[in-house]
C-alpha positions in Angstrom: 19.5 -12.4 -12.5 16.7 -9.7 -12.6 13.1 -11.5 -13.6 12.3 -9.7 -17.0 8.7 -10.2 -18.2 8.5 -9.7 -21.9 4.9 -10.9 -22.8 5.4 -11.6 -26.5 8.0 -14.3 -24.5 4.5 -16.3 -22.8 1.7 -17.8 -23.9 -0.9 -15.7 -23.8 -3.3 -16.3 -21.0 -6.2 -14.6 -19.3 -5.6 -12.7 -15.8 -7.5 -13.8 -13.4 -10.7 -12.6 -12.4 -10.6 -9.4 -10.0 -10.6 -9.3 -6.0 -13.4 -11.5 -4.4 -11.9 -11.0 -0.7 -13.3 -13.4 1.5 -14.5 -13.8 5.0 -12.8 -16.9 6.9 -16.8 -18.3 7.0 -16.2 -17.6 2.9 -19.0 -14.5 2.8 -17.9 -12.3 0.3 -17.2 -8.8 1.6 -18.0 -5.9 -0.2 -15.8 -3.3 -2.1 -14.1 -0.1 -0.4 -12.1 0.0 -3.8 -12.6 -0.6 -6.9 -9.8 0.2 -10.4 -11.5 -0.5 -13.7 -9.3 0.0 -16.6 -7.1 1.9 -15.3 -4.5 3.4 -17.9 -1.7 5.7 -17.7 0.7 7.1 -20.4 3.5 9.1 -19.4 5.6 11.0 -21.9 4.7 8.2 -24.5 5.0 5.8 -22.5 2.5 3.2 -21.4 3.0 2.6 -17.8 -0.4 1.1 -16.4 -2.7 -1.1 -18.9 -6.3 -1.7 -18.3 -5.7 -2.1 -14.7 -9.0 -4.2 -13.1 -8.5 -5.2 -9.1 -10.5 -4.1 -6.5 -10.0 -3.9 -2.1 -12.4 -4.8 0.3 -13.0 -3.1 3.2 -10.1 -4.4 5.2 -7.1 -7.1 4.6 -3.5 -6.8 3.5 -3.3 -6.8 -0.5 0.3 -7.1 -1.5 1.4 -6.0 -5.0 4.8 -7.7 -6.9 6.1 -7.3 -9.8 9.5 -6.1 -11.4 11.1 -3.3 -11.3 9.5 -0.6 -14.0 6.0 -3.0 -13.4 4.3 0.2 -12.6 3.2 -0.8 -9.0 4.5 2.7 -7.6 2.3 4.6 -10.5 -0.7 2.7 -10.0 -0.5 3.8 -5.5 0.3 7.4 -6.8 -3.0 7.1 -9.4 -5.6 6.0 -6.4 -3.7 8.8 -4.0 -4.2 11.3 -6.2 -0.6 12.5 -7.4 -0.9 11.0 -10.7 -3.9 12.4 -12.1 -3.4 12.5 -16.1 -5.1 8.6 -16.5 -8.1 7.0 -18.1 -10.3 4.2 -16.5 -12.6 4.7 -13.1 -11.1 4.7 -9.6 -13.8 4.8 -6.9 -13.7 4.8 -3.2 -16.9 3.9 -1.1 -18.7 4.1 -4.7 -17.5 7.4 -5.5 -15.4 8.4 -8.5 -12.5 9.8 -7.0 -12.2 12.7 -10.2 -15.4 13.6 -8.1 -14.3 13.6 -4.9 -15.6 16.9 -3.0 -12.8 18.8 -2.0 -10.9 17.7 -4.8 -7.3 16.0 -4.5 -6.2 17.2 -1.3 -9.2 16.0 0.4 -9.1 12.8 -1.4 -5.8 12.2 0.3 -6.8 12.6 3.5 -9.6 9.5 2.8 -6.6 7.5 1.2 -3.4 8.2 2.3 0.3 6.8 1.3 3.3 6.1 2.7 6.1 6.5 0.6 9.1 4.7 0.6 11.2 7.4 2.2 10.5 8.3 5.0 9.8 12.3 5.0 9.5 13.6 8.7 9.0 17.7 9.5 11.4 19.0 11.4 9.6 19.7 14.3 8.4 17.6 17.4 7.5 14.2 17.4 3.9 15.6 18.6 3.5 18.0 15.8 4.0 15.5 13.6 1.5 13.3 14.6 -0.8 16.4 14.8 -0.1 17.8 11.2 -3.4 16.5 9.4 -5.7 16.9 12.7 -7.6 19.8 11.9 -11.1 20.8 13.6 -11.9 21.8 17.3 -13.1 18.5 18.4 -10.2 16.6 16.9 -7.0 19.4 18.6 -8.9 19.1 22.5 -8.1 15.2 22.0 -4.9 15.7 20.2 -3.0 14.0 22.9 -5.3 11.3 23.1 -4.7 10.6 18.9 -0.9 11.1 19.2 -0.8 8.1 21.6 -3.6 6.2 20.2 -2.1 6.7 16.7 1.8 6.1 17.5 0.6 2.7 19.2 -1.0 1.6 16.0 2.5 2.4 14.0 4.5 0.2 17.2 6.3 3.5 18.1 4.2 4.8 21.5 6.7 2.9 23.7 9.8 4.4 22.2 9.2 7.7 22.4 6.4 8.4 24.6 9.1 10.1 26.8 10.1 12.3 24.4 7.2 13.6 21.8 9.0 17.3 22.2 11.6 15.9 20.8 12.4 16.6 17.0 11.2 13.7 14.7 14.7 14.1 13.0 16.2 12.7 15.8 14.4 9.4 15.4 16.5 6.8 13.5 14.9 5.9 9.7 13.1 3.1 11.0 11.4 5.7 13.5 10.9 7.9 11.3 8.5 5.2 8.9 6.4 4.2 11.8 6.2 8.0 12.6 4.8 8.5 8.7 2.7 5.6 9.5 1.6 7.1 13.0 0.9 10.6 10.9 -0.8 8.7 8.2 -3.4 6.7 9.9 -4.1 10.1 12.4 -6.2 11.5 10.0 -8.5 8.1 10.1 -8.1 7.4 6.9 -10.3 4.5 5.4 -7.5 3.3 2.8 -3.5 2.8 3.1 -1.2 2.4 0.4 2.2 1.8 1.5 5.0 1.9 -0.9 8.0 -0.8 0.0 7.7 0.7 3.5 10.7 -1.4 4.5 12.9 -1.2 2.1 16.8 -0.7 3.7 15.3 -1.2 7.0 16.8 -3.4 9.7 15.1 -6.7 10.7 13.9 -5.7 13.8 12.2 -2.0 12.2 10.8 -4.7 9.2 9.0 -7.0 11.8 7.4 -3.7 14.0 6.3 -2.3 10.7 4.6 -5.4 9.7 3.0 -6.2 12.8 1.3 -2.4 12.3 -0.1 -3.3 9.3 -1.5 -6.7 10.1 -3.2 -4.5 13.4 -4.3 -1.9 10.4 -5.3 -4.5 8.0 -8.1 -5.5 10.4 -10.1 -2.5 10.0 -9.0 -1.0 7.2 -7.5 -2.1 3.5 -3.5 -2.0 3.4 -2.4 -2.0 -0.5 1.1 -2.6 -0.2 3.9 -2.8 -3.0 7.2 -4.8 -1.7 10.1 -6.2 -3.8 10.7 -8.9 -0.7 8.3 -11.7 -1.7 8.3 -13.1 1.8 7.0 -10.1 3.1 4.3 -10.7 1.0 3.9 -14.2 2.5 4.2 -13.0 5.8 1.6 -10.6 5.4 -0.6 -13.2 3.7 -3.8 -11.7 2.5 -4.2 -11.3 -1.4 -1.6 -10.7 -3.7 -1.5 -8.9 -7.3 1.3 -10.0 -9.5 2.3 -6.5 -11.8 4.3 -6.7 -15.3 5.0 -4.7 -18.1 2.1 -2.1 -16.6 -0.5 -4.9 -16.1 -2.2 -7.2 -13.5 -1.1 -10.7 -14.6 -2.7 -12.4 -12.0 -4.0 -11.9 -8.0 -5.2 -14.5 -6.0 -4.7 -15.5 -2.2 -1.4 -15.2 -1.1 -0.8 -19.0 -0.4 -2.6 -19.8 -3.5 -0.3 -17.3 -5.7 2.9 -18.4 -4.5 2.1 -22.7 -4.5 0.2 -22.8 -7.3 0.6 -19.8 -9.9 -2.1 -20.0 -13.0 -0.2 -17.8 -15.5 3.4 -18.3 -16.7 4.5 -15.6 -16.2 4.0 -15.4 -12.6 5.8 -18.9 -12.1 8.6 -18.1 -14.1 9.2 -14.4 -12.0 9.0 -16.0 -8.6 11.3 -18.5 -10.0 13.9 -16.1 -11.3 13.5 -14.0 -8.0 14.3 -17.7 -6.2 17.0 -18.1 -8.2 18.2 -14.0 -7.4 17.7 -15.0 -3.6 20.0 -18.2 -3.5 
């Protein structure tokens, strides 16, 4: 049975506050990224509403939800590729419908890993190497392939072989090589949508171990439909429905001790889908 939030179903109940990520010694860290009523509408249809949540400047954030929640729109709204929505996005304090350089340069400042896997077909290397642009950057281009295919758990695999073509590699390869191309460019925000989905155990467990190693520098916003992928990568998680935040809160705290009713009665369903 598919988990099928229909609000006018629940009581009505506040979300909970937005993102106050946390140090261990519990000093509040400050914003890298910050959604405030976000809203989008696509061909009539609303898909985000009054979106509020906001990243810190490192840590694993995972976001669950149903199918149709709008968890996928809301990564492609902060990347960039969905550009036709109201609210305020900013990165680092910055409106992102200001960023200089437009779009294309916002990407490079938050990037995204889709779901698929899209490699070029052309060396390992150059793939790595497609976003490195400036003199300084190509002289230490081998120095960034390595350091950056280490990162995505991929170095020792193919170190032997970066001539090779990235088609080649099998699809679990080919994610950590997005991953590799992705964090290359230094960006100072990841979104990463279901970047395991129809992968094999073993290509799940590298991938997360990346983004843990990532997380501790940088803010990972993940979506996943595998809720103990979202345990495993701990951190916070946002529970998504019907195009709204119902509720985020540590992980641990989320999944033990849900506030809204809605969030109890999806993770129950998606128990109940699981057994």
């Amino acid at each position: 049975m598919t988990a099928d939030c229909k609000h006018e179903d629940f009581p009505k109940l506040e979300s909970a506050s937005p993102i106050e990520s946390v140090e261990s010694d519990g000093k509040q860290l400050s914003a890298l990224l910050t959604v405030d009523k976000l809203s989008l509408v696509l061909g009539g249809k609303e898909i985000l509403q009054r979106v509020d949540f906001s990243l810190a400047k490192a840590g694993v954030t995972s976001v669950i939800g149903p199918s149709g929640a709008g968890k996928s729109s809301l990564l492609r709204c902060l990347n960039g590729l969905e550009t036709c929505w109201s609210g305020t996005v900013a990165v680092d304090g910055k409106d992102i419908r200001q960023w200089r350089g437009g779009w294309d340069q916002l990407r490079r400042y938050v990037g995204l890993i889709a779901q698929k896997p899209v490699v070029f077909n052309a060396s390992i290397r150059a793939n790595v190497c497609f976003g490195i642009h400036g003199w300084r950057q190509r002289r230490r281009a081998d120095e960034l392939v390595e350091q950056s295919l280490r990162q995505a758990a991929l170095w020792d695999e193919v170190k032997d072989r970066l001539d090779v073509s990235a088609t080649t590699l099998s699809m679990g390869q080919q994610q950590r090589l997005c991953i590799a191309r992705a964090i290359a460019i230094k960006p100072k925000v990841l979104l990463l949508d279901e970047p395991t989905a129809s992968l094999d155990p073993r290509s799940k467990q590298l991938i997360e171990q990346s983004m843990l190693q990532l997380a501790k520098d940088i803010p990972l916003l993940c979506v996943t439909h595998d809720l103990e992928q979202a345990q495993r990568l701990k951190g916070r998680t946002v529970f998504m429905c019907d195009g709204r935040v119902i509720e985020q809160a540590d992980c641990d705290q989320l999944f033990k001790q849900p506030q809204c009713i809605e969030t109890r009665e999806f993770l129950r369903w998606s128990v109940c889908d699981c057994d």
